[in-house]
N, C-alpha and C positions, 0 to 999 in steps of 0.2 A: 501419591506425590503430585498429579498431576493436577488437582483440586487445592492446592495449599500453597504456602508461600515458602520463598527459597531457606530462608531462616526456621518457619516452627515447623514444619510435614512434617506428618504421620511415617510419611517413609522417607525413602533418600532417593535422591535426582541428581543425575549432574548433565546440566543443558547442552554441553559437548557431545555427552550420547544421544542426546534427544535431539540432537540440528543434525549429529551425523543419519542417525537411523533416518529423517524426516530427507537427507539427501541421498542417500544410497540411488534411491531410483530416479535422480534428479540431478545427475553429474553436468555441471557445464558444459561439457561437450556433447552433452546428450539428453536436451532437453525434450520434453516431449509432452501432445496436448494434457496426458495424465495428471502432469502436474500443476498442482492447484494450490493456493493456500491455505486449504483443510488439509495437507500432507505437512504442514509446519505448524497448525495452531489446532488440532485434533487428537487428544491422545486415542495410541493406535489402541489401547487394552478396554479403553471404557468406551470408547467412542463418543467421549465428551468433551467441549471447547477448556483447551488450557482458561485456567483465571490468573488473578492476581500476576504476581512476581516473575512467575513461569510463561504467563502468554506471555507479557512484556520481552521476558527475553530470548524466545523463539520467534516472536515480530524481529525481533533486532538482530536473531542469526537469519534468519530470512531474507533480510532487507541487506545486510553485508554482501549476503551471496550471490544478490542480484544484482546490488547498484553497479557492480561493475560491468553489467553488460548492456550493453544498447540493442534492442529489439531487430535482428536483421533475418535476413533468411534462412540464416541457421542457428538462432535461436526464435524462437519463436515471440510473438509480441503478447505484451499484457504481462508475464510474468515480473517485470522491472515495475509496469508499474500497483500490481498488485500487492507488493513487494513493500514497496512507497506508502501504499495507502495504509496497507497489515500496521506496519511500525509504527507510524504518524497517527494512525486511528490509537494505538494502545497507549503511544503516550498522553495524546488530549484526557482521554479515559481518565489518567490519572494525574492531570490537571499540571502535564511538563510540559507547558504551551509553546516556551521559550525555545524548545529540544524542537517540539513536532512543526515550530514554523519553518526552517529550511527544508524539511522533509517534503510538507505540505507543499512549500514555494516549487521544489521542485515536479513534483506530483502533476501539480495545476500546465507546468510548463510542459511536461512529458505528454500529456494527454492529450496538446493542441497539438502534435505529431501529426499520428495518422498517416505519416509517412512508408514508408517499403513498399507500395503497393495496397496498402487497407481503406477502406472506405475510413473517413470521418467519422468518430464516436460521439452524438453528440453527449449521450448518455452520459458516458465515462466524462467528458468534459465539464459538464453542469456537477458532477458527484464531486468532482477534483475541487471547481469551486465553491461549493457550496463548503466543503471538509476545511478547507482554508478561509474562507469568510469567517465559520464562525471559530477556529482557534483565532483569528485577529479579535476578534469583538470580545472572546475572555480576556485578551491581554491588553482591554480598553480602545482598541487600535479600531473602532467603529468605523471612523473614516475613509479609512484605507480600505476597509472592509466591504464599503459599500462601491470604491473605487476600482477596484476588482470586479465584482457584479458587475457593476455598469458596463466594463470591458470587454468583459467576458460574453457578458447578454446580446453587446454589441457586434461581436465576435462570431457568434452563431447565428444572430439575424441573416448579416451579410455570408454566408457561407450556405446558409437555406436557402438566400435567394439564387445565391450564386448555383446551389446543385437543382434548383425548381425550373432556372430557364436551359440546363444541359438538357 
């Protein structure tokens, strides 16, 4: 079931067992570094990436379970926005540009963080816009697309220089 789509499988799924099992070891109150976004988008029996219909919708029990939480000392950071990206990537995937833009918008915004105490990512920064650049440029939105970049490029320059003279 984990290979096929919600509709035709070979077997039967139901994505409530699948978001529970993928959270048992990943209680909100107890998060912890183990978890990963291969524990939501990995079936545990073949050890192969959900496709179709199925990853779609364990990106989006993912992404519920997290958006609620803000990165702090007792949750640990990176899952919200791994979370962000999981969703936002599945839907571009299948060309729901319109759905994965507020996803994205927010993504790009969560990564300029770097707040609780963590160093600056610029890594995670540049992937946030780049993910969002190009869902603007399928939805013709070129311009904006490039106005983002320019921001963002802008963003990390001054923040290089900034950590080169510390």
């Amino acid at each position: 079931a984990c290979r096929e789509t919600l509709t035709t499988c070979a077997g039967f799924v139901h994505i409530s067992c699948l978001a529970r099992h993928a959270s048992w070891s990943t209680r909100i109150d107890d998060l912890t570094a183990d978890e990963t976004p291969a524990a939501w988008m990995i079936c545990r029996l073949c050890r192969r990436p959900f496709s179709g219909e199925i990853e779609l919708a364990m990106a989006s029990a993912y992404w519920k379970k997290h958006v609620r939480i803000r990165s702090t000392a007792q949750h640990l950071p990176g899952h919200r926005g791994a979370a962000m990206k999981t969703f936002g990537d599945a839907l571009v995937t299948r060309g729901r540009y319109e759905e994965a833009l507020p996803i994205l918008e927010m993504y790009l915004e969560d990564s300029r963080g770097g707040g609780y105490g963590q160093e600056f990512d610029f890594v995670l920064y540049e992937n946030a816009r780049d993910s969002l650049a190009d869902c603007l440029r399928s939805l013709g939105q070129d311009d904006r697309a490039l106005e983002i970049i320019a921001s963002v490029n802008k963003t990390i320059e001054a923040l290089k220089r900034l950590t080169s003279t510390q």
